[in-house]
N, C-alpha and C positions, 0 to 999 in steps of 0.2 A: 578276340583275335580273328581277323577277316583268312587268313590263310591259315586255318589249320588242319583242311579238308583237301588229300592230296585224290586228285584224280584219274592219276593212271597208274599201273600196278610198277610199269618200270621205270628206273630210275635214272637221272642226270647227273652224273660226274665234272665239276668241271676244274680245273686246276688253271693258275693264272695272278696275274697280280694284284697288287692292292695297290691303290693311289687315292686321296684325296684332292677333287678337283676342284678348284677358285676361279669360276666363271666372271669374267669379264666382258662389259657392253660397254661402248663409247669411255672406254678406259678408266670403269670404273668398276668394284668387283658385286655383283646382283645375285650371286648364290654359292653355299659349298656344300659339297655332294657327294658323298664315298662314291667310287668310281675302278674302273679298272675293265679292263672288254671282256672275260669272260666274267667278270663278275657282274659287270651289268646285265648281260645274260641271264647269269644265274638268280637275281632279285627278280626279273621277269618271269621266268619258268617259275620261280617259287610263288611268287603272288598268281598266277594260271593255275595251282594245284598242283604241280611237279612235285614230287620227290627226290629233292638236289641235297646237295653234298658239295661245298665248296674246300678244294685243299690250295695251302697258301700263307700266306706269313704277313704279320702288320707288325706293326715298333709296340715299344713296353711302352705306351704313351697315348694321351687321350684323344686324338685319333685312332691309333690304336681301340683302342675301347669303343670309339661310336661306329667304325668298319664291321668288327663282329655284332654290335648291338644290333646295326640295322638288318645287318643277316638273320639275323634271330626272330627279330620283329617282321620279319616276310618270311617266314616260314624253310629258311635254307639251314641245313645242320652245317657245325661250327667247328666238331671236333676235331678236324684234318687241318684245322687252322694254327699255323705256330707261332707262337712271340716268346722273344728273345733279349732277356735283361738288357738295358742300357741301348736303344736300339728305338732310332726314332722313323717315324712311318712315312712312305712317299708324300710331294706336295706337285701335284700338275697345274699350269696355269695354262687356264685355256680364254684363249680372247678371239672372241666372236665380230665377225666384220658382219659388213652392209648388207650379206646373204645369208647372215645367221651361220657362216659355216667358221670350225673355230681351228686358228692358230696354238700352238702348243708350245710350253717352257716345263720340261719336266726337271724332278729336284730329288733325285733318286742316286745312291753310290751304287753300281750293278756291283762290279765287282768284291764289294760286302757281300751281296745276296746271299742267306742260307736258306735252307729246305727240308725239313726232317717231318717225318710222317710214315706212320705203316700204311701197308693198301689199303683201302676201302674194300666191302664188299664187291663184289664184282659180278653179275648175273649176267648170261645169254641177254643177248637184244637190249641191256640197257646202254648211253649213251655217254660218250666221254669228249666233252669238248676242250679244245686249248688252242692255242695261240699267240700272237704277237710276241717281243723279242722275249718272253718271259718261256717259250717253247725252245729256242733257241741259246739260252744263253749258257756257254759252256760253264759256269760255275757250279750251275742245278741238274748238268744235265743229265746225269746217272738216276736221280728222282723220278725226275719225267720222263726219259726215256723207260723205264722200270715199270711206269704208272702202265703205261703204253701197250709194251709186251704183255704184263697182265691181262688187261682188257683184251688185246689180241688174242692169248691163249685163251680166256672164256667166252668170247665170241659175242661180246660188245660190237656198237658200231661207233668207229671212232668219227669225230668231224673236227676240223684244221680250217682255222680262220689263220692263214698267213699275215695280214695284218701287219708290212715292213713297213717300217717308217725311213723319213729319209735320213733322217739324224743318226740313222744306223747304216747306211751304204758307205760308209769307210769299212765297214767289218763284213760285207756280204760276202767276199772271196773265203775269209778265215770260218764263216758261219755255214757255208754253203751245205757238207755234209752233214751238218744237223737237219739243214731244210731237207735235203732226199732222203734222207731216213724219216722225218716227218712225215711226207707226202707218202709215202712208201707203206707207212702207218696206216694213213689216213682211208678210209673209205668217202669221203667227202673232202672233197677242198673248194674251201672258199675266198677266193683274193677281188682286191679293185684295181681297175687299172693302172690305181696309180704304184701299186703294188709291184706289179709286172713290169712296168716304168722304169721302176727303180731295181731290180734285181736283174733283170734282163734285156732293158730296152726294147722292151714289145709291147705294142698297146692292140695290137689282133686279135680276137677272141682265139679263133683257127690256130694261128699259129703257135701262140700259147699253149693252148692243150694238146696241139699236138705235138710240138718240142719239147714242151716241159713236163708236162704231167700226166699224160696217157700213160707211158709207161709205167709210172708208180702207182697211179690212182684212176679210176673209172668214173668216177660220177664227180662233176667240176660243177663250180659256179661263179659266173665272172658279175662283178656288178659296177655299173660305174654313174653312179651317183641317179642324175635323175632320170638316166637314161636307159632303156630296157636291159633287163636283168637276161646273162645267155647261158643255158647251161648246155652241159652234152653229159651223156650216159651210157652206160652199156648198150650193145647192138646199135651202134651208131645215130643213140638218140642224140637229137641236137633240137633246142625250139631257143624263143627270143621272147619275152617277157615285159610287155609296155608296163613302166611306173605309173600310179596310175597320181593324175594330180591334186598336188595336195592344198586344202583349204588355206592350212595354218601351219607356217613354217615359225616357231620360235627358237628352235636350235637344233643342231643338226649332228650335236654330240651324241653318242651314242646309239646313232641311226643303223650303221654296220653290226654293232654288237646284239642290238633288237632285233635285227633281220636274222643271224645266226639265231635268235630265240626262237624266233615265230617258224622256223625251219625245222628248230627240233621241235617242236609244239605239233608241227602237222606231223612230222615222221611219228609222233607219237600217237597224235586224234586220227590219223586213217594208215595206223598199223601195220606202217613201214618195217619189217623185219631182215635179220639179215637174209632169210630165204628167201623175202623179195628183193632183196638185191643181188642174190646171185643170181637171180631168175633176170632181171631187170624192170627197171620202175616202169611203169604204163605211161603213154602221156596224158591220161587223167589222174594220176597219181602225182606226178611234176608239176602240173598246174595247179591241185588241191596244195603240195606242200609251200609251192613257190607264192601262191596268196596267202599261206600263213604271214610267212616269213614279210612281206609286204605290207601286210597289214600291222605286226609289231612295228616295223622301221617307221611307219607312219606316223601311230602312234606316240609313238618317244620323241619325234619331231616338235609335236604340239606341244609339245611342255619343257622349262627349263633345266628338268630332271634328266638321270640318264637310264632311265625304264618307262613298262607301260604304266601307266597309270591306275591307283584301284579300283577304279570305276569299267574299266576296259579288262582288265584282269576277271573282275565277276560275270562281266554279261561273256567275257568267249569262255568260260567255263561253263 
């Protein structure tokens, strides 16, 4: 087993969906892939040496079965994962155009959705990530919100990948109070523009953070695609982040959810704690975590999969 050597003492929580995704090129279908954005996350942190904990729910069916296997097979524990008799598991189609970036048809009944799980351990300074409509969706959301306060009460650092899709902007007025109690949560937030687009009609970095999420949250990350990454931070950090160019773009699935890895991956390799962020991050601390996170999203680009790859997993360990 290539990951069985975890390398940092604290731990990544992440909670989030399950989908299997059916990659499509020139309308034909070239890979399937358990898939889901904190999950794909969490296959990255686990192949890096992470000690992850994925909680979440797949169908009594053989998807079902190959979503926990591959968890297992990358070194991510499995327990806080539910399946539930008679209960068949999401199906995404994603179809990839001319610039490798991919279209979506997801095959999911939300309003099914169930959630049952006791907490996780919960240690000071370990990391709990979550997002997209699976943070938001009023069915689950006494779970997640629960997950949440825990980690808050122990003094975890929470990170929020907003991650709204458009296919959900009929619901963003009825969803909204879940997103400010999110954000409000969150000690990191991280959206794309098309994000803010769509919930707000702002594509500003400025005006963004300073309308929407200053008040709840401190430390922000705007990215929008291949264009420099902005953050702002306590004591009125603000820097801008050139992407740097990439050789080999084969897909551009799971670019977002790599970059949340390679972000927790540096808060963990140069000892991001919550003391330094009440303290506030240095700008050589933002740079070192912001090149993590860059270097995942990279990464995941080269290959059809939706992680780093094991070969890249060993050598940054």
């Amino acid at each position: 087993m290539p990951f069985e050597n975890t390398v940092f003492m604290r731990k990544v929580i992440g909670i989030g969906e399950t989908v299997l995704d059916i990659i499509f090129r020139n309308g034909q279908p070239t890979a399937a892939v358990p898939g889901g954005s904190t999950y794909n996350a969490i296959i990255s942190l686990a192949r890096c040496g992470v000690d992850t904990t994925f909680i979440s729910e797949v169908g009594d069916d053989r998807v079902g079965d190959e979503i926990i296997n591959f968890l297992k097979d990358n070194g991510a524990k499995t327990e806080f994962v539910s399946r539930f008799p008679h209960t068949k598991s999401p199906i995404s189609l994603a179809f990839l155009n001319e610039n490798n970036d991919a279209e979506y048809i997801f095959y999911k009944d939300h309003p099914n959705d169930r959630l049952e799980f006791e907490c996780p351990d919960i240690q000071p300074d370990d990391i709990i990530l979550f997002g997209s409509y699976y943070a938001l969706n009023p069915v689950i959301r006494t779970q997640v919100a629960g997950l949440l306060e825990e980690a808050r009460r122990q003094g975890a650092i929470i990170y929020y990948d907003v991650n709204f899709r458009p296919s959900h902007q009929h619901e963003a007025i009825k969803l909204m109070p879940n997103l400010l109690e999110n954000l409000d949560y969150a000690d990191f937030v991280r959206g794309s523009n098309e994000d803010f687009e769509v919930l707000y009609q702002k594509s500003d970095v400025g005006q963004v953070y300073d309308t929407e999420i200053s008040f709840y949250c401190d430390h922000f990350i705007y990215t929008r695609g291949a264009n420099p990454v902005e953050v702002r931070g306590k004591n009125s950090f603000k820097h801008s982040y050139p992407v740097p160019a990439s050789e080999q773009i084969v897909s551009t699935i799971g670019a977002g959810d790599n970059f949340n890895a390679g972000f927790i991956f540096g808060l963990l390799k140069y000892g991001i704690t919550r003391e330094v962020l009440d303290q506030g991050m240095s700008a050589d601390q933002w740079a070192d975590v912001v090149s993590c996170a860059q270097q995942f999203s990279a990464e995941c680009c080269r290959d059809i999969h939706n992680y780093v790859s094991v070969e890249f997993a060993q050598r940054i360990k």
